[in-house]
C-alpha positions as protocol buffer text, in pm:
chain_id: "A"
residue {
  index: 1
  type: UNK
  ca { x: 7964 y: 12065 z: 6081 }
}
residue {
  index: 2
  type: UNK
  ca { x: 8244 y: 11845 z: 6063 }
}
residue {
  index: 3
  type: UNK
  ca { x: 8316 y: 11911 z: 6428 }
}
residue {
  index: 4
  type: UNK
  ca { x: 8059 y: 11806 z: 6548 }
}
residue {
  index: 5
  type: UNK
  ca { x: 8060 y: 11485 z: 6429 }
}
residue {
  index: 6
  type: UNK
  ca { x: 8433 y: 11446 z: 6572 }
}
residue {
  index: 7
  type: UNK
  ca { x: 8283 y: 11547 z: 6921 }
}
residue {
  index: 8
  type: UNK
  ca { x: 8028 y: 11301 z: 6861 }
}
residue {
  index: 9
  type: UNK
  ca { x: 8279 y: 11026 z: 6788 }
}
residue {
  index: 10
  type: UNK
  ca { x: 8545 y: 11072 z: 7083 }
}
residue {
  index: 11
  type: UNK
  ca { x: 8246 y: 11152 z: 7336 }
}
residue {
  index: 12
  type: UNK
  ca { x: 8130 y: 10798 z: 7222 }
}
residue {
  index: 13
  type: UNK
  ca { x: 8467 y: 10626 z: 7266 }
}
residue {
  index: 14
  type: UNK
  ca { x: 8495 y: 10772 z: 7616 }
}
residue {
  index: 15
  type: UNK
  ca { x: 8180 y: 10614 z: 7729 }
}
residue {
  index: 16
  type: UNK
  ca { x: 8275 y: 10334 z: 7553 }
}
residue {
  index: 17
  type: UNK
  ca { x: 8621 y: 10360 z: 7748 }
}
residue {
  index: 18
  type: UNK
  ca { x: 8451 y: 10404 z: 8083 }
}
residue {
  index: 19
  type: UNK
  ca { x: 8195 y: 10143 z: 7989 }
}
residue {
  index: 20
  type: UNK
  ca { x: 8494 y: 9916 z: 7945 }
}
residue {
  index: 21
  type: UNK
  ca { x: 8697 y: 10011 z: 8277 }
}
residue {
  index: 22
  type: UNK
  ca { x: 8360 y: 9988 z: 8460 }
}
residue {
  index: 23
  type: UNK
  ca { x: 8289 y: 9602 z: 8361 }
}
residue {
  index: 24
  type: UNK
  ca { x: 8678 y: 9468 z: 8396 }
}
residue {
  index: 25
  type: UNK
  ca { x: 8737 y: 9679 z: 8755 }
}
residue {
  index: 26
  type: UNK
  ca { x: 8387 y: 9533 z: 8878 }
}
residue {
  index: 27
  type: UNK
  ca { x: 8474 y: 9173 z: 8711 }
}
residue {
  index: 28
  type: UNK
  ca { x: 8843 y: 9205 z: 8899 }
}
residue {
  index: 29
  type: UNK
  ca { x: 8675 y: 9241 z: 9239 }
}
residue {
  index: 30
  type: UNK
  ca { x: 8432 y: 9004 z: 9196 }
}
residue {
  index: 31
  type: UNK
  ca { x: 8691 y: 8702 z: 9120 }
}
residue {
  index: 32
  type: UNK
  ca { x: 8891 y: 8875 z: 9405 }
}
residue {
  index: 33
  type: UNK
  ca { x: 8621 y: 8786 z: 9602 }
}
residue {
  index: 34
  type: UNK
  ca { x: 8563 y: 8489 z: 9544 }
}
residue {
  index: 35
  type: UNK
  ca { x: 8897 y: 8373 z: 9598 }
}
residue {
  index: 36
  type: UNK
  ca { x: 8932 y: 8515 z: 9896 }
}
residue {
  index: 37
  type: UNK
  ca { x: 8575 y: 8340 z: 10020 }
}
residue {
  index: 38
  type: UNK
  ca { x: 8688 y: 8036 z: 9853 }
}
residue {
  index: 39
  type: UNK
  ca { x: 9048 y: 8021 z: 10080 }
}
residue {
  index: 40
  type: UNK
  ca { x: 8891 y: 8129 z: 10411 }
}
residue {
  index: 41
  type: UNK
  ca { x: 8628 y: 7879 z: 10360 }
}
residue {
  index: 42
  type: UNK
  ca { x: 8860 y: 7587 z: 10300 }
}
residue {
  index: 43
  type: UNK
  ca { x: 9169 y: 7720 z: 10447 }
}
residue {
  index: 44
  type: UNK
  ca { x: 9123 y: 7910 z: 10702 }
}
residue {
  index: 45
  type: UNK
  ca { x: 9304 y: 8169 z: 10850 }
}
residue {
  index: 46
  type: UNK
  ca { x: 9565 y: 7927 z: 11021 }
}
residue {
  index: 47
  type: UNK
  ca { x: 9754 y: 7891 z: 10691 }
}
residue {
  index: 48
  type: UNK
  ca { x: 9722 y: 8276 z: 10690 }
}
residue {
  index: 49
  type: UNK
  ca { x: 9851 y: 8338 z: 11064 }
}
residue {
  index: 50
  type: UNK
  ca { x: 10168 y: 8094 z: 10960 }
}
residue {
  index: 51
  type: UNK
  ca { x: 10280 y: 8191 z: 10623 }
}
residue {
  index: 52
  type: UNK
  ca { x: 10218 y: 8580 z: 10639 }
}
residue {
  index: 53
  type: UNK
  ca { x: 10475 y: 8804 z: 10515 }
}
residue {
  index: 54
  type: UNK
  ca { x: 10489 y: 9171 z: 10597 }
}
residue {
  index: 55
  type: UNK
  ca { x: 10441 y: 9342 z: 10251 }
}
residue {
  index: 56
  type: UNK
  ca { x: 10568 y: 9739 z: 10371 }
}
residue {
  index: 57
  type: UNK
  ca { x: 10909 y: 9571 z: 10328 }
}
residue {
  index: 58
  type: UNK
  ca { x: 10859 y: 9402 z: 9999 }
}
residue {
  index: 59
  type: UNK
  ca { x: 10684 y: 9748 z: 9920 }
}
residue {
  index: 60
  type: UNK
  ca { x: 11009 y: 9974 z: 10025 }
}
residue {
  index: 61
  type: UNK
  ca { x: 11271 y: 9737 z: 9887 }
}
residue {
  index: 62
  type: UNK
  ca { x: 11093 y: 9734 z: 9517 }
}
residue {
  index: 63
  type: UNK
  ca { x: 11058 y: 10148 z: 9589 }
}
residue {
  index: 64
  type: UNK
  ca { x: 11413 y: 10177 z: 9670 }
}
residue {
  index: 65
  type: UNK
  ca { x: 11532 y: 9932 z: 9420 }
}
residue {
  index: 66
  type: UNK
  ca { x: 11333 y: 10122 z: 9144 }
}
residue {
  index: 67
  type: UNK
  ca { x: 11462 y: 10499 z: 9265 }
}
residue {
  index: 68
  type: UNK
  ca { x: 11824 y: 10376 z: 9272 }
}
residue {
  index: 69
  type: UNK
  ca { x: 11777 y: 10207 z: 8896 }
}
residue {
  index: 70
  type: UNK
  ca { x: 11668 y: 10556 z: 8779 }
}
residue {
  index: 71
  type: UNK
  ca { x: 11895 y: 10743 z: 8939 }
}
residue {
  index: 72
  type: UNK
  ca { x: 12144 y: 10526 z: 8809 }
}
């Protein structure tokens, strides 16, 4: 009996936990959005063509830098 009612519990805090993931992931990508509309609108891709930096290098530097701190 008193099983069931734990089952009953933790299924309900998953789906509470999914529930949760669900709103903040879609809430996330709607401000994303947004922002995004909000510079190309104003902006413009001009500021975007002048002050691009290429991210695979920031990328491999902060993997490399993170592999040699925990090797270390």
């Amino acid at each position: 009996m008193l099983e069931g009612k734990v089952a009953e519990h933790v299924g309900a805090g998953l789906i509470a936990a999914a529930a949760v993931a669900i709103v903040h992931t879609s809430a996330m990508l709607i401000v994303a959005d947004v922002i995004t509309w909000i510079v190309y609108r104003f902006v413009g891709l001009a500021l975007l063509r002048r002050v691009w930096f290429n991210r695979d290098i920031v990328w491999a530097t902060a993997l490399i830098a993170a592999g040699t701190i925990a090797v270390l």
